[in-house]
N, C-alpha and C positions, 0 to 999 in steps of 0.2 A: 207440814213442818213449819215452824213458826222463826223469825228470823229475830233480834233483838235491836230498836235502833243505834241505841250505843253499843255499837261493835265493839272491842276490846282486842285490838292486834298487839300479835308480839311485835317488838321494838326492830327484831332483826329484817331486816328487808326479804329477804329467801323465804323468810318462815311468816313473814306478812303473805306474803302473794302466794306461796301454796296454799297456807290458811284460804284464801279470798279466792283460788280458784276452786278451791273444793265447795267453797260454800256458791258459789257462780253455778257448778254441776249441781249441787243439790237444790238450787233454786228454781232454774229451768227444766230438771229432770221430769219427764212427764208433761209438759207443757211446749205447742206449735207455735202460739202464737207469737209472733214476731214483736210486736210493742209493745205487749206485757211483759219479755222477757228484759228487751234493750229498757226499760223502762227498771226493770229491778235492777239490772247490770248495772245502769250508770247511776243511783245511787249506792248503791254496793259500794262499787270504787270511788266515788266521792267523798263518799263517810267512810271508806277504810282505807285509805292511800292519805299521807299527807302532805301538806304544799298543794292543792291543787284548788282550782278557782272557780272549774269548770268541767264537768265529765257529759260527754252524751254522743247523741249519734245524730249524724246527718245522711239520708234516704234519695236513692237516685231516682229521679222523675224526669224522664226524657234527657236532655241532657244538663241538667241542673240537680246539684247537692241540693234537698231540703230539710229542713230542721225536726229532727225527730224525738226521743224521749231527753231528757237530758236533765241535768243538777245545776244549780249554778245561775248566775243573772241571766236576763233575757240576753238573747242574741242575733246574729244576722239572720235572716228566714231562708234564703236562698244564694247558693254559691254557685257559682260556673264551674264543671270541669273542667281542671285546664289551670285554673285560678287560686291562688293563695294555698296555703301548706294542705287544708280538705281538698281541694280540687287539682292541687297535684299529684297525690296520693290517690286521689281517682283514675285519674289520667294515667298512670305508669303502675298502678298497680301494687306500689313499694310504700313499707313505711318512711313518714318521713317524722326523722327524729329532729330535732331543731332548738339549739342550745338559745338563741337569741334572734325571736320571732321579727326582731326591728331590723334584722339585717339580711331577713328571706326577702328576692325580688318579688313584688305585687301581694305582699302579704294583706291579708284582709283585716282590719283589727275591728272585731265585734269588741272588744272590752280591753281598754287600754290598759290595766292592770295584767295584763300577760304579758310574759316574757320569754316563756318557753313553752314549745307544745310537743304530742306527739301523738300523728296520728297513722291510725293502723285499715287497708282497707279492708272491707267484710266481699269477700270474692266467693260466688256461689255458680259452678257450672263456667267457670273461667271467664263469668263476667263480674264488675263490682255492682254491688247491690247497694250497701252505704260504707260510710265509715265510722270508725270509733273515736272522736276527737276528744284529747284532755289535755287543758292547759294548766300553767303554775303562775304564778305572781314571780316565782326564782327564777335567775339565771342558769340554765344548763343543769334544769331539775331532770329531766328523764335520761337514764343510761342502759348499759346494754342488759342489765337485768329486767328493767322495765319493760323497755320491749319483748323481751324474750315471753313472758310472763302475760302482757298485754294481747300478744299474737296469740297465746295457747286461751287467752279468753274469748276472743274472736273466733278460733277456729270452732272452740263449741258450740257460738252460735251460729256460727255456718251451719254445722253439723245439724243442731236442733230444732232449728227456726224452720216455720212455713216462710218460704221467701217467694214464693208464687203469688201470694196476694198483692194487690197495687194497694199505695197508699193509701 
């Protein structure tokens, strides 16, 4: 199946993100491998979600978040569990949605032009394996649709992924 780079999403938010999840299953469909997939995911959602600055995934290595496929400027290499909005979302397991990243305690800023984030952990066997992080340049850019939507992308890749392999 062949993908086109300029996407063409409908305008309505609902009918964007089913569009984008359908095409998320039919990208990974037939395919284990793990960084090939997070690697078409996060530009998937990069180039069809808009306002966003930054789409990708960060990979658990002992106990440090590290930087895995992703869209967007360069950014921090490695994160502490535990630390800033990826490594609390490691840590508790929960997404954390975050209207205004400047006002989360020990936020980490890889890229001062974010203002809001929201990330989703990837939980394989009731442990977290990485997460999904995507930020905006806007204030109190992601709502409960996002999430909603965000989480049924990750669940696929729960689902699909070899996660056995180490980085």
């Amino acid at each position: 199946m062949s993908f086109e780079s300029n996407i063409q999403c409908p305008k309505d938010t609902e009918a964007r993100y089913q569009l984008l999840v359908e095409q998320c299953k039919s990208m990974i469909e037939g395919e284990r491998n793990r960084i090939a997939n997070l690697a078409n995911v996060a530009a998937l959602l990069f180039h069809g979600l808009e306002d966003l600055n930054w789409a990708g995934f960060y990979l658990v290595d002992h106990k440090e978040l590290v930087l895995g496929p992703f869209q967007g400027k360069p950014a921090c290499i490695r994160i502490p569990i535990g630390r800033g909005v990826c490594g609390t979302a490691a840590a508790s397991k929960e997404t954390q949605r975050i209207k205004n990243v400047h006002d989360f305690p020990g936020h980490i800023a890889c890229d001062s032009a974010s203002n809001s984030e929201i990330v989703i952990p990837i939980v394989v066997d009731h442990r977290v394996v990485g997460v999904l992080d995507i930020d905006s340049p806007l204030l109190d850019r992601f709502q409960e649709i996002d999430q909603q939507y965000l989480e049924a992308v990750v669940l696929l890749l729960e689902q699909s992924c070899d996660w056995s392999q180490r980085n």
